[in-house]
C-alpha positions as CSV (number, residue, x, y, z in Angstrom):
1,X,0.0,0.0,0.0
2,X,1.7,3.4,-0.9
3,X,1.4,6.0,2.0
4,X,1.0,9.6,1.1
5,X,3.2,11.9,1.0
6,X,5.3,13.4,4.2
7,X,5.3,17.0,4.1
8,X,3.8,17.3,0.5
9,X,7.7,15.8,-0.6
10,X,8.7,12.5,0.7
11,X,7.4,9.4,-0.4
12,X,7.6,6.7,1.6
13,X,8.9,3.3,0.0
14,X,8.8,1.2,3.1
15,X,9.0,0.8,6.7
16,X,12.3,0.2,8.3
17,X,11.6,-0.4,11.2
18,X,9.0,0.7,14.7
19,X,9.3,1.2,18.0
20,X,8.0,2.9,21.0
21,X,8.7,6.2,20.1
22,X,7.4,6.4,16.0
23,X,8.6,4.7,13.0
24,X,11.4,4.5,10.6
25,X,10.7,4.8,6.6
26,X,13.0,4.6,3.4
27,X,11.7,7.3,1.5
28,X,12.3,9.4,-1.8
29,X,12.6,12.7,-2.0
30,X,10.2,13.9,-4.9
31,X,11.7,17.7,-4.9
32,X,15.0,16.0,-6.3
33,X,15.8,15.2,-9.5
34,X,17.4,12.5,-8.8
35,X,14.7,10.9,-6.4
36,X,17.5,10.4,-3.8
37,X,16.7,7.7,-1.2
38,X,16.4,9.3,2.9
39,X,15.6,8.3,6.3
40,X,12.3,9.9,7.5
41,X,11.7,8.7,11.3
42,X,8.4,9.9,12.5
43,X,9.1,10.9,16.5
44,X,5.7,11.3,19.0
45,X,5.9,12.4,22.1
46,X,5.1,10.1,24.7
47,X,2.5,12.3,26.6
48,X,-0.2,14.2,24.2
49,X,-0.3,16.8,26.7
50,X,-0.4,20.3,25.4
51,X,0.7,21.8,28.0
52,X,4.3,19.7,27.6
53,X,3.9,20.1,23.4
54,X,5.8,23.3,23.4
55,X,8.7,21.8,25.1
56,X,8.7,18.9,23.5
57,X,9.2,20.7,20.5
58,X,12.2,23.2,21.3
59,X,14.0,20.3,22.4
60,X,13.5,18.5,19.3
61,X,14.5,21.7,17.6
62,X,17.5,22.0,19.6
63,X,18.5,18.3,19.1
64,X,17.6,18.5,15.2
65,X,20.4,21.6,15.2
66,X,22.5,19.4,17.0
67,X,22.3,16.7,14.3
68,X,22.9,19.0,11.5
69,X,26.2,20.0,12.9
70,X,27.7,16.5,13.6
71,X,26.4,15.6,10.5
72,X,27.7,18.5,8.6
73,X,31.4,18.0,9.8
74,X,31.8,14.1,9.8
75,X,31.4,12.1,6.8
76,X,30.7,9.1,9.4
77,X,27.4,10.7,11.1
78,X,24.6,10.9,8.7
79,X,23.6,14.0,7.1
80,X,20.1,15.6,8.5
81,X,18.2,17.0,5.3
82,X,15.5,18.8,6.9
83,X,13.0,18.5,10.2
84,X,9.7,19.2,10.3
85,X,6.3,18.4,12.6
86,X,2.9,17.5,11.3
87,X,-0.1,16.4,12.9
88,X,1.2,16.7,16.7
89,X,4.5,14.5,15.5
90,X,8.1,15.3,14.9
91,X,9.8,14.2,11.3
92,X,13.7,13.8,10.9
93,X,14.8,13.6,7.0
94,X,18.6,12.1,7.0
95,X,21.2,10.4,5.2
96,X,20.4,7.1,3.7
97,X,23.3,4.8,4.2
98,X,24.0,2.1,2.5
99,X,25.2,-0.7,4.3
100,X,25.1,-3.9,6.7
101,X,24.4,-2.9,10.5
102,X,27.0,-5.2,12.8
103,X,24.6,-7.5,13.8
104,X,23.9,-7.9,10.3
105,X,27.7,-8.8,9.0
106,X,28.0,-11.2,12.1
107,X,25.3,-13.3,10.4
108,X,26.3,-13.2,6.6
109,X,30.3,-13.7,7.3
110,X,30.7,-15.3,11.0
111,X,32.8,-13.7,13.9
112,X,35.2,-10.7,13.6
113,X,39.0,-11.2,14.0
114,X,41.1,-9.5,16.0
115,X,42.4,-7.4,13.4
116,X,38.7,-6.6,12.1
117,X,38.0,-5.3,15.4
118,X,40.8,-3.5,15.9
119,X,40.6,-1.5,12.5
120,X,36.7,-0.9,13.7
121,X,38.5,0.7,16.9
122,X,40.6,2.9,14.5
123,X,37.8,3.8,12.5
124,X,35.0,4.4,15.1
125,X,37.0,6.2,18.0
126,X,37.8,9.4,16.3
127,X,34.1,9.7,15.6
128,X,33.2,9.5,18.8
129,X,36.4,12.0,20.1
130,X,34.5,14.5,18.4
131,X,31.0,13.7,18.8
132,X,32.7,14.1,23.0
133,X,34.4,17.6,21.8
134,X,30.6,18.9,21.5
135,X,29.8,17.6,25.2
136,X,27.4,14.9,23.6
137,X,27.1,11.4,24.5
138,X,25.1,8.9,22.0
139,X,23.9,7.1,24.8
140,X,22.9,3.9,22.1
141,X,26.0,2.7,20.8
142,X,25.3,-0.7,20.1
143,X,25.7,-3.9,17.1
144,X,22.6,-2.0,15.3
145,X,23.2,1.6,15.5
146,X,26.8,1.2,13.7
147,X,26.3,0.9,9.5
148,X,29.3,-0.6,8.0
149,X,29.1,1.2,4.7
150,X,29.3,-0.5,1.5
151,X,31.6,2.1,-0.6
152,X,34.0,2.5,1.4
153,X,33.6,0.1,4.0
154,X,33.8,2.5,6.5
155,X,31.7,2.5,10.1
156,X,29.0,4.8,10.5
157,X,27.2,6.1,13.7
158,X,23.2,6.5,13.6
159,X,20.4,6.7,15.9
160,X,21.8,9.2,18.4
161,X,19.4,9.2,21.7
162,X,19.0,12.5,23.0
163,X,16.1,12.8,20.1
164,X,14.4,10.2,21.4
165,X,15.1,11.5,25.0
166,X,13.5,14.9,23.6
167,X,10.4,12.5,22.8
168,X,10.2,12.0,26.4
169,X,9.9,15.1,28.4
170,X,8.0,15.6,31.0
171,X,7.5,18.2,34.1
172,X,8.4,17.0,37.4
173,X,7.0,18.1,40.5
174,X,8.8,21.4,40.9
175,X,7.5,22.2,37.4
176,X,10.7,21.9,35.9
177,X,10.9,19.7,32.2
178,X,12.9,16.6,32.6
179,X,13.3,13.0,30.7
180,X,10.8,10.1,31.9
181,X,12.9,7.5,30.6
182,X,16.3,6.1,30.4
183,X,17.9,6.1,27.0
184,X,20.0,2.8,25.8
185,X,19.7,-0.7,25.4
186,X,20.1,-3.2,28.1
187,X,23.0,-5.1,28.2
188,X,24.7,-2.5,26.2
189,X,24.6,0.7,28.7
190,X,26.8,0.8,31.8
191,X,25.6,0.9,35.2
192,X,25.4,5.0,35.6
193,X,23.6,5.1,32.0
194,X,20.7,3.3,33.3
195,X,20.7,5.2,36.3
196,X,20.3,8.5,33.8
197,X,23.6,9.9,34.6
198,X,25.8,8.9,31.4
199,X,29.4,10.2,30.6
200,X,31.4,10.1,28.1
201,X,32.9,6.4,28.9
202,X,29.4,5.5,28.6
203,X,29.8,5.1,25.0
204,X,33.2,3.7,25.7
205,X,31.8,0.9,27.8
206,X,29.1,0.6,24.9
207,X,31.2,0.3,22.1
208,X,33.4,-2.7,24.0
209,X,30.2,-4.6,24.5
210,X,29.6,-4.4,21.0
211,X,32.6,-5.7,19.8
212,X,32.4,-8.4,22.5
213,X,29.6,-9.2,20.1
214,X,31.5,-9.4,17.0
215,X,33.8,-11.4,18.7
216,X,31.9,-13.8,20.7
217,X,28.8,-14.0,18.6
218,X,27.1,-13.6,22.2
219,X,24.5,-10.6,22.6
220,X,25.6,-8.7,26.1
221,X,22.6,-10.5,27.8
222,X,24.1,-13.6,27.4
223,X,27.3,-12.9,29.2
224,X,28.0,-14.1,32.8
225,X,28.8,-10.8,35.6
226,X,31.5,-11.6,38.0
227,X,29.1,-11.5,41.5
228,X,32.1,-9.9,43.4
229,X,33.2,-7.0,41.0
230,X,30.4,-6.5,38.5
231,X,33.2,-6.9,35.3
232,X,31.8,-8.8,32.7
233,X,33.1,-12.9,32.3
234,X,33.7,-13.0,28.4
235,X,37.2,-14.3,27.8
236,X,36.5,-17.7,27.6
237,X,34.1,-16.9,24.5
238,X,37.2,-15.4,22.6
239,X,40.7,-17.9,22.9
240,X,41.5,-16.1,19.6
241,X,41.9,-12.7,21.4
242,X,45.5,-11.6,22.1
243,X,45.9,-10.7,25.9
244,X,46.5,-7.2,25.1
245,X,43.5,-6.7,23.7
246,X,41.8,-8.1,25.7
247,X,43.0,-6.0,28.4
248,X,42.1,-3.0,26.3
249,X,38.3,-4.1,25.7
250,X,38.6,-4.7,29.4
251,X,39.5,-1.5,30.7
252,X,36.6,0.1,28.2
253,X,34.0,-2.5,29.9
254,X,35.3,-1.9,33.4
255,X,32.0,-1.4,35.9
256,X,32.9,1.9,37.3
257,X,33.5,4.8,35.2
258,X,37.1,6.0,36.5
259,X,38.5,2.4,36.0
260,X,37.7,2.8,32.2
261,X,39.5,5.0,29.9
262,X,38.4,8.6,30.7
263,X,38.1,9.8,26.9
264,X,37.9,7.9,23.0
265,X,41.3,9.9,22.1
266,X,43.3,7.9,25.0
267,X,41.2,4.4,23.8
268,X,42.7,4.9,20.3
269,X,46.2,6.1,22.0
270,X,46.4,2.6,23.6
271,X,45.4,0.5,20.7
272,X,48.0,2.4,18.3
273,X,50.8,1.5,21.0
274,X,49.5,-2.0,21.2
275,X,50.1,-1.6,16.7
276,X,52.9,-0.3,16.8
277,X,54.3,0.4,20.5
278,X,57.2,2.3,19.0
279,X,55.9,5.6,17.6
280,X,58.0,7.6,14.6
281,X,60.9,9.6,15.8
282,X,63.9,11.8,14.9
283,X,67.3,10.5,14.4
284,X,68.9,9.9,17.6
285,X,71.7,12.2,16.7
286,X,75.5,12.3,19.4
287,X,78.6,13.7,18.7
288,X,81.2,11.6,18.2
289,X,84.7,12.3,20.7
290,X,87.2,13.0,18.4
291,X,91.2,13.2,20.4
292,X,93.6,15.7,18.0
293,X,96.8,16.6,18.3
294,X,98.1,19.6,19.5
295,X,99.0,21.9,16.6
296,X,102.2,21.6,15.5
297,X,103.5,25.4,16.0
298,X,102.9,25.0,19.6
299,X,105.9,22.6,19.6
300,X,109.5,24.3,20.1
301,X,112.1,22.9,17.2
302,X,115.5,24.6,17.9
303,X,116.8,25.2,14.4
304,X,120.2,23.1,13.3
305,X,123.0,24.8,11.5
306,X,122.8,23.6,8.2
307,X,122.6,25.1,4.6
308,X,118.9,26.7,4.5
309,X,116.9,23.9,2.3
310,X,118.8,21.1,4.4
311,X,117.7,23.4,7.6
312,X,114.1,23.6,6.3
313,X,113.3,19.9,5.9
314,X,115.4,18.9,8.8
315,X,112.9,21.5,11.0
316,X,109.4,19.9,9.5
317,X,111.2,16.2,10.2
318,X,112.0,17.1,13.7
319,X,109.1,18.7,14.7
320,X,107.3,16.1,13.0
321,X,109.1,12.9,15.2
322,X,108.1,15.7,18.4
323,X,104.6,15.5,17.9
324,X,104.6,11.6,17.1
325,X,106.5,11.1,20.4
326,X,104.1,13.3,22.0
327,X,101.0,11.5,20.9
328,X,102.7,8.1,21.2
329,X,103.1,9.1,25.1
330,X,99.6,10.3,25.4
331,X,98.0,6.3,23.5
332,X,100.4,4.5,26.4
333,X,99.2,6.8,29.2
334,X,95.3,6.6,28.2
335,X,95.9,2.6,28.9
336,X,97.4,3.3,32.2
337,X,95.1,5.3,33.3
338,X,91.2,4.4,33.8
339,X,89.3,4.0,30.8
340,X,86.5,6.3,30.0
341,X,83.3,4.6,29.0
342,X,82.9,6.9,26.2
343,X,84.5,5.2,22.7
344,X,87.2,6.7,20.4
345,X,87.4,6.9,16.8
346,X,89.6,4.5,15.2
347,X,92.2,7.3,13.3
348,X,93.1,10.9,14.5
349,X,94.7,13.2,11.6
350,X,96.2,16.7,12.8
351,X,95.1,19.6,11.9
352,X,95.1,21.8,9.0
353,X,97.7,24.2,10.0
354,X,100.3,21.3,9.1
355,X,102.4,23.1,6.4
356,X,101.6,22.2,2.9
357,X,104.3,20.5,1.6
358,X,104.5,17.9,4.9
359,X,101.6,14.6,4.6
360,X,99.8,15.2,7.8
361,X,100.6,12.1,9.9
362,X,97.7,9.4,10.5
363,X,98.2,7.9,14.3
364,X,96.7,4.6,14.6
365,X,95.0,4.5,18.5
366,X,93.6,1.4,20.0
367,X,89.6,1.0,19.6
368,X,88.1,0.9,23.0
369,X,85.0,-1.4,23.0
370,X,83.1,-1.3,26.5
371,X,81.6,-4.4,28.2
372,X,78.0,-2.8,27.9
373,X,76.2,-2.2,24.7
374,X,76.8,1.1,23.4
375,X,74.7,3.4,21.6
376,X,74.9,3.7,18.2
377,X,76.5,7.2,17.2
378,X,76.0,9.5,14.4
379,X,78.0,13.1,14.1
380,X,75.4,16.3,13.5
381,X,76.5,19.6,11.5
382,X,74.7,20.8,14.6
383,X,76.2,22.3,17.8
384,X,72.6,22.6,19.2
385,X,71.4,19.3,19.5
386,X,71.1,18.3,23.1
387,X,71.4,14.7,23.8
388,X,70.9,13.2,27.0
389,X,73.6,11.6,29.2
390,X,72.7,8.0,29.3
391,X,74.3,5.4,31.4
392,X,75.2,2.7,29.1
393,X,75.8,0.0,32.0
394,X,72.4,0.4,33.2
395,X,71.3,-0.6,29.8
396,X,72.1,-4.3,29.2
397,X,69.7,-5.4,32.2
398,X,66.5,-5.7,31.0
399,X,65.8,-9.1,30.9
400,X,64.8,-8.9,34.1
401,X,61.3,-7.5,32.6
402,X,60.6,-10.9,31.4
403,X,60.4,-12.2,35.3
404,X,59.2,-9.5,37.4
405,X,56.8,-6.6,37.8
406,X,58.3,-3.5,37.0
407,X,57.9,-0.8,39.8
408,X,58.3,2.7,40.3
409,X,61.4,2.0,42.2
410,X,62.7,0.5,39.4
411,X,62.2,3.3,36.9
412,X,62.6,6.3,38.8
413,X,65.7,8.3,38.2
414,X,65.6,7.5,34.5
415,X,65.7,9.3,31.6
416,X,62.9,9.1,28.9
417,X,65.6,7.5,26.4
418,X,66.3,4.8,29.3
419,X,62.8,3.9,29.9
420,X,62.1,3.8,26.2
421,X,65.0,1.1,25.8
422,X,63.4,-0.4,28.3
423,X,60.1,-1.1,27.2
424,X,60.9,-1.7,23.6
425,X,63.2,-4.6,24.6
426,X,60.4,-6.0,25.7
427,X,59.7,-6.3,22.3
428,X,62.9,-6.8,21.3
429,X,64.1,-10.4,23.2
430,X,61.3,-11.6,21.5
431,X,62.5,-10.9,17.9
432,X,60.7,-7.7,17.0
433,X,62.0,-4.9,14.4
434,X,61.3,-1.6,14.2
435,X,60.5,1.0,12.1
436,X,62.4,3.6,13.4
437,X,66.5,3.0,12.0
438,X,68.0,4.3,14.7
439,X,66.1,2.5,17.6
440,X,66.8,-0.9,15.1
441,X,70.4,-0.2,14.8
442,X,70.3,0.3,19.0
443,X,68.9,-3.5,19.1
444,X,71.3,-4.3,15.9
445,X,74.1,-3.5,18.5
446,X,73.0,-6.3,21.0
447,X,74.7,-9.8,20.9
448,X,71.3,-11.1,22.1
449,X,69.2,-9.7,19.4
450,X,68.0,-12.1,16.7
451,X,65.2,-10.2,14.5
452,X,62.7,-12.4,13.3
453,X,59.0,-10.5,12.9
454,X,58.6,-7.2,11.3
455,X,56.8,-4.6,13.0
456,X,53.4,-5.8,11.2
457,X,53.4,-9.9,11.2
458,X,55.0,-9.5,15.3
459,X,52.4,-11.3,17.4
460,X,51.7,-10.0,20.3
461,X,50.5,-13.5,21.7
462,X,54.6,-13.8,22.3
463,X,54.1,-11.6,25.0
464,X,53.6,-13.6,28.4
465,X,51.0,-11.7,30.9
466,X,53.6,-10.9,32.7
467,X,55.2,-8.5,30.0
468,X,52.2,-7.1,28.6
469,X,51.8,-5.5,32.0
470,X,55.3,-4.2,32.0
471,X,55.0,-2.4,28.9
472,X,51.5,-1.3,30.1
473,X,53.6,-0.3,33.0
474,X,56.3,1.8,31.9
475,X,54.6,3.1,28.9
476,X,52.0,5.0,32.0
477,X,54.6,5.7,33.8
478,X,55.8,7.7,30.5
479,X,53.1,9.5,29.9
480,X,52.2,10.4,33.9
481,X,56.3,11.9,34.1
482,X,56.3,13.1,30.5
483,X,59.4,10.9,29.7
484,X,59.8,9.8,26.1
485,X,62.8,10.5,24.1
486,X,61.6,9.3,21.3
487,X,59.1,12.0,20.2
């Protein structure tokens, strides 16, 4: 049966779906040349009381405004067209995407992999950081309200809930408008959502009980609640979950807001460590410690009475064997006395002020290789650059991290480039490269180092429990001190 037109200009094709507050449709839009397919959801206030009708419908106004600005400036929130009311009930015209909801590509191609979940994460997150930025919460993240689109394959976030919120208003006692209901799904909504007092880890906690979906095939209902703490049991559904992510989904799930991540910018932070834990940097850059001769002319040579060319090449020759004997007394005092743990270059050649017609001498000194690693060098055209001072003996201990906790104890004092080293070794001992050439030639430099996985193919399942938590550890500790060498 074809239903008349909405607002003398939509035509609706079918129903989409109905619930408690109106209807969905998939409409045309006749004023369009090109007929192009929309969303028309048909909004009724829960109470026909006229007295509450003009509230009803500023806040439905102000929501609809709301819409059109997320909309407007995210390619990933659908597009409002136009709002209107009719009849005592409230019209939204918006974006028709097309595309399978989550629940929807669970049942044509099976559970989601880690790495489909985790490239959901990506794409979804910075959505909701800015949806956050305007001080809005969706309040129904959930399996149906998140479109997969078909042309680009993209995630896309519908059916915010303050509308529908704005479909409930009341007045309380005082006389004051307020919400009857509770917005959100069961199962899906944490513990201060259903009490009406979301946050912004509301959608957090949302968005990890939806991909506990995708990766469990088990609606939130269905999952088991740890009497004691209130965490969700869920695990066990998912062997083919790496620990660390895991961990992430369940710090995002935790029961009580301030044990979940506070904000979707420092969710997406911790998944892009977990990718790639070491993020890109500039050239570690030292400058090499170069030992030169004195200059020649500071060395007396008492002339020789001789005819004058004789004289002249007997000077250069003396003064010459001077400054050998000179150095040659400096190499055999340098391996008397205590060795500095800073390395020499292999040749020293003296200076430019050597006359021209003499071949400036090369002295061959011993190369002094410490018992610790070292770190690899490079020389800079710049007298700026600040480097550090690192202590290279502290630096081939860390395998430690592979049988202890990490504490505070252990990483106070430190500089960021220490604790760095320290948490990528981590990595490291367990055959991991890394994109960043100077941070691989560090680990190059290391007897114990055997590369095996590149940055991509490394699996984090090598990581036991115990070292996930240290690079948890350290990495917090990074970003609480502001420590990280590696910008």
């Amino acid at each position: 049966m074809t239903i008349q037109l909405l607002n003398d200009r939509y035509q609706v094709m079918r129903t989409l779906g109905a619930g408690g507050f109106g209807e969905t449709y998939l409409a045309e839009d006749t004023y369009m040349p090109s007929k192009r397919s929309c969303v028309v959801k048909q909004l009724r206030p829960i109470h026909n009381n006229p007295q509450i009708y003009q509230l009803v419908q500023e806040r439905f106004q102000r929501e609809a405004a709301i819409l059109e600005e997320l909309g407007g400036a995210n390619d990933q929130i659908p597009a409002l067209y136009a709002y209107f009311s009719s009849g005592g009930q409230f019209y939204l015209v918006q974006e028709w995407v097309e595309g399978d909801t989550l629940t929807e590509k669970v049942q044509k191609q099976g559970l989601f992999s880690e790495s489909a979940v985790q490239e959901l994460f990506r794409n979804l997150l910075p959505v909701l950081d800015y949806v956050h930025s305007k001080h809005i919460v969706h309040r129904d993240i959930k399996p149906d309200n998140i479109i997969v689109r078909h042309r680009d394959g993209k995630p896309v976030l519908i059916d915010f809930g303050a509308v529908r919120e704005s479909m409930g208003t009341v007045v309380n006692s005082q006389g004051n408008p307020t919400s009857s209901i509770v917005i959100g799904t069961p199962g899906y909504m944490p513990s201060e959502q259903a009490a009406g007092r979301p946050v912004f880890s509301s959608d957090l906690y949302s968005l990890g009980m939806t991909v506990i979906y995708l990766l469990t095939g088990r609606q939130a209902q269905q999952l088991e609640t740890d009497s004691q703490t209130g965490e969700i049991v869920w695990r066990q559904y998912a062997s083919h979950v790496s620990p660390i992510m895991a961990g992430v989904i369940d710090k995002a799930i935790a029961y009580h807001p301030r044990d979940r991540y506070p904000t979707a910018r420092a969710m997406l932070d911790s998944l892009q460590s977990i990718a790639n834990p070491i993020p890109p940097t500039q050239p570690l850059l030292t400058q090499p410690t170069v030992v030169s001769a004195p200059p020649p002319q500071t060395v007396p040579v008492k002339a020789q009475p001789s005819p004058q060319s004789s004289n002249s090449q007997n000077n250069i020759l003396m003064g010459s064997l001077i400054v050998g004997g000179l150095i040659g007394a400096s190499v055999i005092i340098s391996q008397v006395l205590p060795k500095s743990s800073q390395p020499t270059v292999d040749k020293t050649v003296l200076p430019s002020e050597t006359p021209s017609n003499v071949t400036s001498p090369v002295i061959e000194t011993p190369t002094f290789t410490p018992n610790t690693p070292s770190v690899p060098t490079q020389s800079t055209p710049s007298s700026t650059t600040s480097i550090p001072p690192v202590d290279t003996t502290t630096l081939k201990n860390y395998f430690w991290l592979s049988k202890r906790l990490v504490t505070d104890a252990d990483l106070d004092g430190k500089s960021g480039f220490e604790l760095d080293i320290m948490r990528n070794s981590i990595f490291a001992i367990h055959g991991r490269r890394f994109d960043n050439t100077e941070l691989q030639n560090y680990f190059n430099n290391q007897p114990w180092y055997r590369p095996t996985y590149s940055p991509k193919t490394f699996p984090p399942k090598l990581l036991t429990k115990l070292e996930q938590q240290n690079v948890e550890y350290i990495n917090k500790y990074q970003v609480n001190t502001g420590l990280r060498y590696f910008k």
